[in-house]
N, C-alpha and C positions, 0 to 999 in steps of 0.2 A: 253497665256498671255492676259490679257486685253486689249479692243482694247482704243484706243484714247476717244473714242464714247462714253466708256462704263465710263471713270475718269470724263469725259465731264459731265456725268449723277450723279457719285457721288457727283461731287461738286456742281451740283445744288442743288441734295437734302440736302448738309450740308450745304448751305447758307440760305435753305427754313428753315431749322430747329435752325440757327440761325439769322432768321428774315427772311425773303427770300428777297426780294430783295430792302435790303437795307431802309427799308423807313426811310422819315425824318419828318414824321408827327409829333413827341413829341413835348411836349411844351416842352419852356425852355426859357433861357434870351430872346432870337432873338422873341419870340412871343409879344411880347409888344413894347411900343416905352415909355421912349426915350429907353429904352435898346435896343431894334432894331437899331438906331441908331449908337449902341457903340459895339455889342455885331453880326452883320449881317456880316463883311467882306467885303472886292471887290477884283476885279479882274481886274489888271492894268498892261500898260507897264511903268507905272514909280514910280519902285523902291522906296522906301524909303530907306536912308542911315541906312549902319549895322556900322556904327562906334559907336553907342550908344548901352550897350542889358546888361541883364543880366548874372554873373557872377554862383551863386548859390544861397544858404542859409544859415541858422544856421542850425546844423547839417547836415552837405551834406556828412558826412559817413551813414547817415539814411534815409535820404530824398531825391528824385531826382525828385516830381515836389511839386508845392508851388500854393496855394488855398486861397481863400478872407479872409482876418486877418493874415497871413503870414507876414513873413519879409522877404526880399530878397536883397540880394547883388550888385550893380550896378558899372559900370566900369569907373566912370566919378564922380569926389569930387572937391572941395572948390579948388580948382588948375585951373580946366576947369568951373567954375562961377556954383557950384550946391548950390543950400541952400535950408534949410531946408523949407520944405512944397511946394516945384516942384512939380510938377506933370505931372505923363509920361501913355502914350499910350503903349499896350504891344501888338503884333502880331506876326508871324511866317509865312514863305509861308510854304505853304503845297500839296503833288502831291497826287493824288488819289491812295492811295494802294495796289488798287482791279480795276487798269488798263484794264478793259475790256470792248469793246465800247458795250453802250447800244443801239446804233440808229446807222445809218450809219453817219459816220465824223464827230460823237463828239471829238473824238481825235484833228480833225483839227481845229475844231471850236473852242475846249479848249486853244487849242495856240495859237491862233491869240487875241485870248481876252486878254492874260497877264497871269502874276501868280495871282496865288489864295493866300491874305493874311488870314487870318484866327482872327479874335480880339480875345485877352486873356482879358484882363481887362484894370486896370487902377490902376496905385502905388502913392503914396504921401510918400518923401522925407524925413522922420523922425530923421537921422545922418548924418553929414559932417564929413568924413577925408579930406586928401588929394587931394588921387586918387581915393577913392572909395566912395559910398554912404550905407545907409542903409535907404529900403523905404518898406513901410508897403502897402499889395494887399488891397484896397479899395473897387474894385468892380471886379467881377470876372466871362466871361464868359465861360474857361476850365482855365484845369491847365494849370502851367506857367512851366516852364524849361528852364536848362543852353541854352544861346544864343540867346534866344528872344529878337525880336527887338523894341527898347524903339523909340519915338515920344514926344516929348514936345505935351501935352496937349492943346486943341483946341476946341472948342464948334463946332459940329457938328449940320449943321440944320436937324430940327427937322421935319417931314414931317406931314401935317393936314389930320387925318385920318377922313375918311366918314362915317357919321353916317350909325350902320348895317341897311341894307337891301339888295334887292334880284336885281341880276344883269339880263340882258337882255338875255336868255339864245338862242336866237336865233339872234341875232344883224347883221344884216349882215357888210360889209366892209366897212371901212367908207374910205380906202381910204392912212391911217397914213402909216406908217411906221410899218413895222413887223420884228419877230426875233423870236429865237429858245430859250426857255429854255435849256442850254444845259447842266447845273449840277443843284447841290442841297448842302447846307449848309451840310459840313462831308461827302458827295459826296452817297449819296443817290438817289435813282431813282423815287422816288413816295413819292408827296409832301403833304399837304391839308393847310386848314386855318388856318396862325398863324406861318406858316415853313417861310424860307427862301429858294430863288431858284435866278439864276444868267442866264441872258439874252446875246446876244451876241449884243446891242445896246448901246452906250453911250455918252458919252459929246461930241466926234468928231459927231456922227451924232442927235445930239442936245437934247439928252435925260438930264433931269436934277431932283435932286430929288422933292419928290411931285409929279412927274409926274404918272398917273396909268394907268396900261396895263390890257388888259382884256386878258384873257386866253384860246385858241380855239384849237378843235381837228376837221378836215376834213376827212369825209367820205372815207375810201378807201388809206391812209393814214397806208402803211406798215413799215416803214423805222426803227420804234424802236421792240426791241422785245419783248414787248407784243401781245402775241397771237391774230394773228386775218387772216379775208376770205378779200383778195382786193374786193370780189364780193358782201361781206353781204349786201349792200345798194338795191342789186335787187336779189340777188337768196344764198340759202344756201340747197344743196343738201338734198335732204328730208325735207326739209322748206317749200317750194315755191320758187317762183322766178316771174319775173313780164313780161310782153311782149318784154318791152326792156329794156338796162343798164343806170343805173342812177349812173354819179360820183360827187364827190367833187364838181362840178362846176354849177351841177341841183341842189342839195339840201341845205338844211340849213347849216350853221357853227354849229355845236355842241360846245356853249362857257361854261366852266364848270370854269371857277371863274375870281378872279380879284385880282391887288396887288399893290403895292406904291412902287415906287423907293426910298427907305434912300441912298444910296449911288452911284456914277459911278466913274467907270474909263474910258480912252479913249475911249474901244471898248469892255465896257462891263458896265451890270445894276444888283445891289443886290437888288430882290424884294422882299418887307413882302408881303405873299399871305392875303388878307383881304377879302377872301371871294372863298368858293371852293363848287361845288356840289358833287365830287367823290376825287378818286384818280386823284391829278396833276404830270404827267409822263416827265423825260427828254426826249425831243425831243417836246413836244407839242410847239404849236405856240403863242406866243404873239403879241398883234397890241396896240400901243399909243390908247387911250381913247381922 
């Protein structure tokens, strides 16, 4: 019978061959602002009310999600003060599927930050009954499905993006506050310019949007599983190697990009990455700019 070791092996290689691990580099809504804005998520402990959500759609013996130009069902009409041309915020929380820590105590780090909402779009209010409404998907960044949780519409600020240029790739510390990138927008592991990625720092420890984080990997630096030697910084067998050991604390920060806070929750920050030299990895470190 095959050993543990041996499934261990196949499901890597069927993840490798259906993307391997996970990236979240596509473009998509979350690459721009303001869609970044509406379309990025956060991760909070406070709730928003599920007394508002969607119900279904027209055809819901055919249909079971709903996409921009859609019309969709809602569970709140002309009884509880809805008229026509509201306009609602649509999200879902959402748990990683693929529950397998990439780094050491992403798991933990993941809880303490909150749930992860996930933004679907944004409806405008097209029929009044009663009890119910009928509101037309305006803007849309996944599909939408029964139970989604609706928001009264709110102008989010919009964060001032940096004219492109090239970030300090050796920067040393200046000193801010630091944090773990510890997911990724769809819960991907390897992020670049233009993705979205989620911090474990936020409005309790004074993070606010606009704010930009620059993006750093330290030397020696084993804890996620991306393959690597604790030692490569002074010896790699058949390499060389140097007279004595040099760690994280002798040599440069390795800063491979930068990103803008659009949103936070208590104890967590959704960042657009606005600037990547490589692959940006769950588990690398962020430090306030």
């Amino acid at each position: 019978m095959p050993s543990r070791f041996s499934y261990l092996i196949i499901f890597i290689a069927l993840m490798m061959s259906l993307g391997g691990v996970r990236s979240n580099a596509q473009a998509g809504p979350a690459s721009g602002l303001p869609d970044g804005a509406y379309c990025g998520g956060v991760v909070t402990t406070q709730a928003p009310s599920t007394d508002l959500y969607v119900i279904s759609g027209p055809e819901p013996e055919l249909k079971t999600i709903w996409t921009q130009g859609n019309l969709v069902y809602i569970n709140r009409g002309a009884s509880q003060g809805v008229k026509i041309g509201d306009e609602f915020l649509v999200s879902r929380p959402e748990t990683d599927p693929l529950a397998l820590p990439w780094f050491t105590g992403q798991m933990i780090l993941m809880k303490a930050m909150g749930t992860y909402y996930v933004d679907l779009g944004r409806i405008r209010v097209t029929t009044v009954q009663a009890k119910v409404s009928v509101a037309q998907i305006i803007h849309s960044c996944d599909f939408i499905q029964r139970g989604d949780v609706l928001e009264p519409f709110q102008e989010r600020p919009v964060p001032e993006i940096r004219p492109a240029g090239t970030f300090d790739r050796f920067a040393p510390s200046n000193g801010k506050p630091k944090a773990t990138i510890v997911f990724t927008r769809r819960f991907g592991q390897v992020s670049g310019m233009g993705t979205i990625v989620y911090a474990n720092l936020g409005s309790a420890q004074g993070v606010k949007v606009g704010d930009y984080f620059r993006v750093f990997r330290e030397v020696g630096n084993t804890r996620e599983n991306l393959y690597q030697v604790s030692t490569d910084s002074y010896k790699v067998w058949g390499f060389g190697s140097t007279p004595q050991p040099y760690g994280a604390e002798d040599l440069p920060r390795d800063v491979i990009g930068e990103g803008v806070v659009t949103r936070v929750g208590p104890n967590a920050a959704t960042i657009l990455l606005t600037g990547s030299s490589r692959g940006i990895y769950a588990g690398d470190y962020v430090e306030l700019e």
